[in-house]
N, C-alpha and C positions, 0 to 999 in steps of 0.2 A: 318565535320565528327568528332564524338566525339571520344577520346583517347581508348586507348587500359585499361589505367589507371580509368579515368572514369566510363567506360563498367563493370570493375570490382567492383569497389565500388558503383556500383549501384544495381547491384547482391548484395551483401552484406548490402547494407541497407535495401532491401528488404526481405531482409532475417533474419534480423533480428528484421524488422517490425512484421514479420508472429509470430517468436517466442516468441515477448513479449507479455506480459498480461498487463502491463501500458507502455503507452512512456510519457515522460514528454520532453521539448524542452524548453532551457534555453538559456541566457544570460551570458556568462560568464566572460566578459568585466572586467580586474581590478582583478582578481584575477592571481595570481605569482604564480612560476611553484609548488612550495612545497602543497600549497592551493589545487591546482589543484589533488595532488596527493592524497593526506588525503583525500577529496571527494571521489576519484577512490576506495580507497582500503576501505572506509565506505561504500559505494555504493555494493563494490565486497560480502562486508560480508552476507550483504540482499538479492545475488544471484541477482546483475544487472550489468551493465556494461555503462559508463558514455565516451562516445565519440565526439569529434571536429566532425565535417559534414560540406560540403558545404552546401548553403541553394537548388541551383540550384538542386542538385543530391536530394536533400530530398522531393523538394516540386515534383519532378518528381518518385520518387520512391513511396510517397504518393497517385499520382494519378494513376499510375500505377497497382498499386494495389485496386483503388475502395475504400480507405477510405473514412469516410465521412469526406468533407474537406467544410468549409463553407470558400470562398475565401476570406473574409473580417478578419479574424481573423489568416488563415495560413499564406496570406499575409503579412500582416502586421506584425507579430510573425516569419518570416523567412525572417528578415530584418538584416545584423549587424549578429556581429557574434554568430556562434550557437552550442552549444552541447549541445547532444538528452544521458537518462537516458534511458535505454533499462533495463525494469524489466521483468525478465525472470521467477522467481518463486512466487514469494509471490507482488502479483499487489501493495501491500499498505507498506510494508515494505521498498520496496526502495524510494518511494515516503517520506516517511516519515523521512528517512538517509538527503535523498537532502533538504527537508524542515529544518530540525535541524540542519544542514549545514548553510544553506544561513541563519539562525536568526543568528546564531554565531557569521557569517563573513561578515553579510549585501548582499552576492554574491555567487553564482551565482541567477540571478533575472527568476524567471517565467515566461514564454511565454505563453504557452500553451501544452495541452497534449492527450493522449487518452487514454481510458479505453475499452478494447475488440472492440477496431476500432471506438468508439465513441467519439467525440470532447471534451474537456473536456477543459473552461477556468480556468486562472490563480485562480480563487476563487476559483472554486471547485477543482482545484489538493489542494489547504491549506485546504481546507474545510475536504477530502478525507486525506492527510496527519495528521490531528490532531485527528485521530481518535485512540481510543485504539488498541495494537495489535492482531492478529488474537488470539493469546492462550490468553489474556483476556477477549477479548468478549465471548469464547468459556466458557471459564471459569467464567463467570458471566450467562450464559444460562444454563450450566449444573446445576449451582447454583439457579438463577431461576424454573427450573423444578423440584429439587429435592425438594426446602423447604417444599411445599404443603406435599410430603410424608413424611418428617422427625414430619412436623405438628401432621399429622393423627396418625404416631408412637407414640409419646408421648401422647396423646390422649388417644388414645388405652393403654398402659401404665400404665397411670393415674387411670384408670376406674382398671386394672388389682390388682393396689399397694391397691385401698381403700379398693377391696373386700378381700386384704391380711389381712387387716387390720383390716377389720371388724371379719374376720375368728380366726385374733388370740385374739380380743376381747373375742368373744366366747370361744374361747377355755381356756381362762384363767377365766372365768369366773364360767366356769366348773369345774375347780378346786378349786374354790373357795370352 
């Protein structure tokens, strides 16, 4: 019969499976308590939240919920011990705190993750972490969309200054 203790933190991983938008589930073996905390409050800033888990409660909270769980990779990646990066706002942000994290400090190591309940290996969270952030790709699309019309503006423009041009030609000519 499982604890009173348990029951509850099972509720709660659950619960905070449903809320995230990324989970990532690490290794965190080797790093000391101070490490551990600079991660947390890096992690806090990106709007996620970096937690210790048993694996038992995890890989049951996982299937409880109908993840796609491929057992060959949950398994094995919920070995040894384990805390899960719960991103709550921004899926790629916290992902990308715990990556520039672990290059720093060699630790905590990549197990495995999910992306909107989708499995996602250790390559593609780094792959998905080294990507630009959200306000720079935005900002490089808006940039994108608008050249073409800033083009035509000047264009248009162009054509506008010669026939200024040609006008005051004329017109001084006439003075003449």
């Amino acid at each position: 019969m499982p604890s009173q203790k348990n029951i509850n933190t099972l509720i709660e991983i659950k619960d905070k499976l449903n809320k995230s938008k990324s989970v990532a589930f690490t290794d965190y073996m080797g790093l000391n308590v101070k490490q551990i905390s600079d991660l947390r409050k890096k992690v806090k800033e990106s709007g996620a939240e970096f937690k210790v888990l048993k694996n038992t409660l995890l890989r049951l909270g996982l299937k409880e919920l109908g993840w796609q769980v491929e057992e060959g990779i949950v398994d094995q990646g919920l070995n040894g011990p384990t805390a899960v990066l719960f991103s709550y706002e921004d899926e790629i942000a916290a992902l990308k705190a715990l990556y520039d994290f672990s290059k720093e400090n060699e630790l905590p190591k990549l197990k495995f993750g999910f992306l909107d309940k989708n499995l996602l290996t250790q390559e593609r969270i780094e792959n998905l972490a080294q990507l630009p952030t959200k306000e720079v790709l935005q900002a490089k699309l808006v940039s994108n969309l608008s050249s073409p019309i800033y083009g035509l503006v000047y264009t248009l423009k162009g054509n506008l200054t010669k026939l200024v041009l040609v006008l005051n030609q004329i017109k001084s000519k006439q003075k003449s």
